[in-house]
C-alpha positions as CSV (number, residue, x, y, z in Angstrom):
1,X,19.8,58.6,82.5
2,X,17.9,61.7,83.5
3,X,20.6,64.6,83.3
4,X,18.5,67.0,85.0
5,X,17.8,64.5,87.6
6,X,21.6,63.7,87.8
7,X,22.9,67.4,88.1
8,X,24.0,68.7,91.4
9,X,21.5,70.4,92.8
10,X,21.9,74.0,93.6
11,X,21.4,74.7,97.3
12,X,22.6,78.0,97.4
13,X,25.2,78.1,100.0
14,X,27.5,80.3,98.3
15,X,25.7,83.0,98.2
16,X,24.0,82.7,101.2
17,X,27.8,81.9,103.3
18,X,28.5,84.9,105.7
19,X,30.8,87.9,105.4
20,X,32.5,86.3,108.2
21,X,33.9,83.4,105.6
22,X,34.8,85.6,102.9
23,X,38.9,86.9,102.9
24,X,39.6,89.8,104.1
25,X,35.9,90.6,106.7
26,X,37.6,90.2,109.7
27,X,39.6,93.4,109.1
28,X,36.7,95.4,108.0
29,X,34.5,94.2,110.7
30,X,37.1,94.6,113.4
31,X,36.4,98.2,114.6
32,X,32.7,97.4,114.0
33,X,32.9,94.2,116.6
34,X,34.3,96.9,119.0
35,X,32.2,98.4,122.1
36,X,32.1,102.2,122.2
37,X,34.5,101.9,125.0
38,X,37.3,100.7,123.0
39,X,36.7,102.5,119.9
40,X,37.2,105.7,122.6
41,X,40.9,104.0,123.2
42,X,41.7,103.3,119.9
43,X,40.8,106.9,118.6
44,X,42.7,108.2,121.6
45,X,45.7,106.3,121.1
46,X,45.6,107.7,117.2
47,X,45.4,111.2,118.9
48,X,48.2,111.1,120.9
49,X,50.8,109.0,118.3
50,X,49.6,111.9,115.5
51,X,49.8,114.9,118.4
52,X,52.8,113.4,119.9
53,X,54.8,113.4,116.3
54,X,52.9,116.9,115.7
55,X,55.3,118.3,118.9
56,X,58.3,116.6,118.1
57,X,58.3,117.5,114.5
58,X,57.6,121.4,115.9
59,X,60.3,121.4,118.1
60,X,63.2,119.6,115.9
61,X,61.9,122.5,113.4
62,X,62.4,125.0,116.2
63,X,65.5,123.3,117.7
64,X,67.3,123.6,113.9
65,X,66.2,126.9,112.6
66,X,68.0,130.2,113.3
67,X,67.4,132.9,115.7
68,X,63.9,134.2,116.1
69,X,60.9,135.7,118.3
70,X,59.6,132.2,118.2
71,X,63.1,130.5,119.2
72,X,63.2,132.9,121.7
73,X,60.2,132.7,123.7
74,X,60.1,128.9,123.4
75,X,64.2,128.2,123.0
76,X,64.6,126.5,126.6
77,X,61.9,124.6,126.8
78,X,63.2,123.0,123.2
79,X,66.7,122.0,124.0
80,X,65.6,120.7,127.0
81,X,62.8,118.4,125.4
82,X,65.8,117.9,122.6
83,X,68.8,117.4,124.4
84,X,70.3,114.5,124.9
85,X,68.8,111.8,123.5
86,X,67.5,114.1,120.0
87,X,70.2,116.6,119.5
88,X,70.8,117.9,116.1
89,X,73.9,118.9,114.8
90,X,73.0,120.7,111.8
91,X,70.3,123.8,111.0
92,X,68.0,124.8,108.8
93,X,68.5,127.3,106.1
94,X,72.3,127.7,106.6
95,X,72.3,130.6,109.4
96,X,76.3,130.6,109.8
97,X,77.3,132.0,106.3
98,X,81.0,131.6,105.4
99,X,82.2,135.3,105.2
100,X,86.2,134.3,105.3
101,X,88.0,131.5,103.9
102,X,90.4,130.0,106.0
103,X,93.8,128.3,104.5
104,X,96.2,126.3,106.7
105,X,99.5,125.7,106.3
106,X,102.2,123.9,108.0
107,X,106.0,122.8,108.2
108,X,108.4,120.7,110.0
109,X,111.8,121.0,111.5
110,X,114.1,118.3,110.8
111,X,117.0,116.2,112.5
112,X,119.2,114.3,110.9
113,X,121.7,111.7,112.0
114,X,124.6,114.1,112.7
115,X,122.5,116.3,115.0
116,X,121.8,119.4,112.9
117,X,118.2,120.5,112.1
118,X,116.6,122.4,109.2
119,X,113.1,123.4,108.7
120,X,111.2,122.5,105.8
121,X,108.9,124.3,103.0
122,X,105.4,125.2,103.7
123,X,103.0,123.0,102.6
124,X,99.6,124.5,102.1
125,X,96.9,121.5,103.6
126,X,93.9,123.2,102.4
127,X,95.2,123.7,98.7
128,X,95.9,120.0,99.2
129,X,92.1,118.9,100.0
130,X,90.2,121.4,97.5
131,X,92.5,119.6,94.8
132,X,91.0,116.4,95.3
133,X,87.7,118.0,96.7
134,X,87.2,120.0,93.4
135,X,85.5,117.7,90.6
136,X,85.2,115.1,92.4
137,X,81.7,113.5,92.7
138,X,82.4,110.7,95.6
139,X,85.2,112.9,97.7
140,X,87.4,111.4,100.8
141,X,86.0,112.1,104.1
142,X,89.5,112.6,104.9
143,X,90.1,115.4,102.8
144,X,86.8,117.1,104.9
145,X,88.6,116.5,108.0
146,X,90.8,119.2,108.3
147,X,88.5,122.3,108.9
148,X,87.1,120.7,111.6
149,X,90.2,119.7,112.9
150,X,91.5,123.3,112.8
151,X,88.5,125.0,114.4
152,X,88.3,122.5,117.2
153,X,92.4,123.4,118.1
154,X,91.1,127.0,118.0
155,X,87.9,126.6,120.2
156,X,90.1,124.4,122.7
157,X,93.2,126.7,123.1
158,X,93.6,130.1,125.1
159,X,94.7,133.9,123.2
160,X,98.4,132.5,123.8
161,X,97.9,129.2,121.8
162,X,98.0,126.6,124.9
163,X,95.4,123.7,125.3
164,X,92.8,123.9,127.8
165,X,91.9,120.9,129.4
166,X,91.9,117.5,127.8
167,X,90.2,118.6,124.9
168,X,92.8,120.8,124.2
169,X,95.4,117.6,124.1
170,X,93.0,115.7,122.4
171,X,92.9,118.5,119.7
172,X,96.2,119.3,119.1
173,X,97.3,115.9,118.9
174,X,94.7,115.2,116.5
175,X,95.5,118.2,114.4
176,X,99.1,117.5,114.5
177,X,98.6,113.6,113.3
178,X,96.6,115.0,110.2
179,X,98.8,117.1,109.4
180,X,102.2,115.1,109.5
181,X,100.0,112.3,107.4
182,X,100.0,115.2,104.8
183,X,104.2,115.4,104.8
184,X,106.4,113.6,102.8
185,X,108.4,110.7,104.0
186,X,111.6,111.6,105.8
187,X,115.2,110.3,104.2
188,X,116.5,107.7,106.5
189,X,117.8,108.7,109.5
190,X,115.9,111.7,109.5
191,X,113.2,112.9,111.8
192,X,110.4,115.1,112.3
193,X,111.3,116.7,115.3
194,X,108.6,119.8,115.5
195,X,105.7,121.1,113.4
196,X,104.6,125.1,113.3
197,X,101.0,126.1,111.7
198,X,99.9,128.8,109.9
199,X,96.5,130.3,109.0
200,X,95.6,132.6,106.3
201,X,92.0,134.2,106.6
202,X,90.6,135.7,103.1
203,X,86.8,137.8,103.2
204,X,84.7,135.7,100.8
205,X,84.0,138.8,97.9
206,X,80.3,139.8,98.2
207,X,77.8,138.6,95.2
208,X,77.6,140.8,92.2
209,X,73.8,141.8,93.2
210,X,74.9,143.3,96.7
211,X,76.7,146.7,97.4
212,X,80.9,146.2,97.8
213,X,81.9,147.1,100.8
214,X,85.6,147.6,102.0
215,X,88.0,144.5,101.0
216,X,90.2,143.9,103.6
217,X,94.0,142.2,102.9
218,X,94.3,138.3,104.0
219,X,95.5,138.2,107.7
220,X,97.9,135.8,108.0
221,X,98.4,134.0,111.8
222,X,101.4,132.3,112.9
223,X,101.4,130.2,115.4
224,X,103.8,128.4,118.1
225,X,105.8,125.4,117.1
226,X,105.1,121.9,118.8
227,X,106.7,118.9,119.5
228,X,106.6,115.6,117.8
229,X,107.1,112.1,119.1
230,X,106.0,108.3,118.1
231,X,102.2,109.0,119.2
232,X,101.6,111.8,117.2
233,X,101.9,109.7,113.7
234,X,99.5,108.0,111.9
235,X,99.8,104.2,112.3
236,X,102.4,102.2,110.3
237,X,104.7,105.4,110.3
238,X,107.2,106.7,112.3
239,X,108.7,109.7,110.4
């Protein structure tokens, strides 16, 4: 036997096989196959996607940052391109400093069986949360629900402490069933009967690198006592 006679011959259609059959050529070539036409539609298409996030990432940046010529001129024209469907509850560079530190405090009046009432300690809430808030990598939501709580009563109530509306209700009742989830268990035959609030508003002491100014005392608020009934406890409790 011949073994050059018996080798395959080489007919070269490997190297000479198209781009077209090789992996991967159809996605390189596929703008190329385009007519100038559609490479126009694609290119605009790009444009407006990369102009259209170009705007919205402008105006989320103008819709969260604080007060400024810019905010100004263009402010309406934001929240309305924002609002509803991309509002933002937050902002940029923490405009709203806290300059007073706000502690709130509550008690209960009690019934007992035989009729007579008493009112209870005050129990400081906010000393409660920053307890378990302090130290504490992975902290309770719950314990961060309290500030809110309290300045959504105040935003919803009038200068003499009375609800406005249904948010006011809404508030109050929330307010009052986070608070008695804070109180200790009643003895039996024992019940919660009302629940008064206090606040106690502390200025925040200036850094060390700024100028003191004039400490003021805490001012201390007290406010009007409310009922209690079934709806106002947490679930699972009646007391």
């Amino acid at each position: 036997m011949d073994p050059e006679r018996d080798r395959p011959e080489a007919d070269g259609r490997d190297a000479d096989r198209p781009d077209a059959d090789r992996p991967g050529a159809d996605r390189r070539d596929s703008l190329r196959d385009l007519s100038p036409g559609q490479r126009l539609a694609v290119l605009a298409a790009a444009s407006a996607v990369a102009l259209g996030l170009l705007v919205h990432t402008g105006a989320t940046f103008l819709h969260l940052a604080p007060r400024n010529a810019a905010t100004d001129a263009v402010g309406d024209t934001v929240n309305s391109y924002m609002a509803p469907e991309f509002a933002q509850s937050w902002q940029l560079f923490a405009p709203d400093i806290t300059r007073t530190m706000t502690a709130v405090g509550a008690r209960v009046e009690l019934r007992a069986a035989d009729g007579t009432t008493r009112t209870g300690p005050w129990r400081d809430l906010t000393a409660q949360d920053l307890a378990e808030l302090r130290g504490n990598p992975l902290p309770s939501r719950v314990r961060q629900q309290l500030a809110t709580a309290w300045t959504t009563m105040l935003a919803s109530h009038d200068a003499e402490q009375r609800p406005v509306g249904p948010a006011g209700l809404d508030s109050e009742q929330y307010l009052k069933r986070l608070a008695l989830s804070r109180m200790p268990t009643t003895p039996h035959g024992v019940r919660i009967e009302r629940i008064q609030f206090r606040s106690t508003d502390t200025t925040v002491p200036p850094p060390p690198w700024k100028a003191r100014g004039t400490r003021t005392a805490p001012v201390a608020r007290l406010y009007p006592w409310w009922p209690v009934g079934a709806a106002d406890f947490a679930e699972g409790r009646t007391s």
